[in-house]
C-alpha positions as CSV (number, residue, x, y, z in Angstrom):
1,X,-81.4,155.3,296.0
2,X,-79.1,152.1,296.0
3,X,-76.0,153.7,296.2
4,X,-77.2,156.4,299.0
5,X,-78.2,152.8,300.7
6,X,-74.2,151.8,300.0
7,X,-72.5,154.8,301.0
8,X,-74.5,154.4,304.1
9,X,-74.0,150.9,305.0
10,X,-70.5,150.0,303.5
11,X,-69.7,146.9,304.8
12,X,-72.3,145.1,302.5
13,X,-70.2,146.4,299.4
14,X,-67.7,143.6,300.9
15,X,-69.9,140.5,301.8
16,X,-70.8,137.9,299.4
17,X,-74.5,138.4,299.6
18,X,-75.4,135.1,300.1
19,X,-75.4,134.9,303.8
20,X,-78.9,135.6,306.0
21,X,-76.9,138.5,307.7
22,X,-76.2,139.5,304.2
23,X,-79.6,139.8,303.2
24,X,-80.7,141.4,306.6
25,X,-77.7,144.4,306.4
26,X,-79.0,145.0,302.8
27,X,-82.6,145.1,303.9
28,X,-81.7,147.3,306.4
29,X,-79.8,149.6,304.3
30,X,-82.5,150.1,301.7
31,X,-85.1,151.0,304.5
32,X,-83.2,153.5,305.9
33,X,-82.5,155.0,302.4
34,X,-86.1,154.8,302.1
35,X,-86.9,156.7,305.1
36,X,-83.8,159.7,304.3
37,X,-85.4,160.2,300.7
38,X,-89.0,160.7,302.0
39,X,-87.8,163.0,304.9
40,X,-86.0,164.9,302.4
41,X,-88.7,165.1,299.7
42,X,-91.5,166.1,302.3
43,X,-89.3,168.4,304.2
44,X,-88.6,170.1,300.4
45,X,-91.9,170.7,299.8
46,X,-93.0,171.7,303.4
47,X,-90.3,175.2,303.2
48,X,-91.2,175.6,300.0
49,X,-95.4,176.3,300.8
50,X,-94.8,179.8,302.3
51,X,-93.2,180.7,299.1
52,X,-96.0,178.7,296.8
53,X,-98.9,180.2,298.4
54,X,-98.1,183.8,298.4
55,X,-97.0,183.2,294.6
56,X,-100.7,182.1,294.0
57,X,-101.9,184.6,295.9
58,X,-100.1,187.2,294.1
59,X,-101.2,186.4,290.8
60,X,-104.9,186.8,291.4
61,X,-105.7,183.4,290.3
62,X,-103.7,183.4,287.1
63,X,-101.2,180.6,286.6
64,X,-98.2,180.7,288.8
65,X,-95.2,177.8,288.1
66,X,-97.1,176.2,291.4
C-alpha cells in the first residue's frame, strides 16, 4: 500500500519529512491509497457474486471453491 501511496503522490519521495506540510502530503497520500484499495477489493468481490452464486447453486449444496 505504501508505494501505491508514493507512486501517487510523488513529490513526498523528495521532501525531508520533517516539515508539517510534510506530514500532511504523506497523510494524504496514505488515505487516498486507503480508499483505491477498498474500492478495488469491494468492487472485486461485487462482479464476482453473479458467478459465486450460480456456482453454489449448481452444485446442489455440495462444496463449491465459494
Amino acid at each position: 500500500m505504501i508505494y501505491l501511496a508514493l507512486r501517487m503522490f510523488l513529490d513526498i519521495i523528495n521532501s525531508g519529512g520533517e516539515a508539517e506540510e510534510d506530514i500532511k502530503n504523506v497523510e494524504e497520500c496514505l488515505n487516498a491509497a486507503w480508499d483505491a484499495l477498498l474500492n478495488a477489493i469491494f468492487e472485486d468481490l461485487i462482479n464476482s457474486m453473479e458467478k459465486g452464486i450460480k456456482m453454489c447453486v449448481a452444485a446442489d449444496r455440495w462444496r463449491t471453491m465459494y
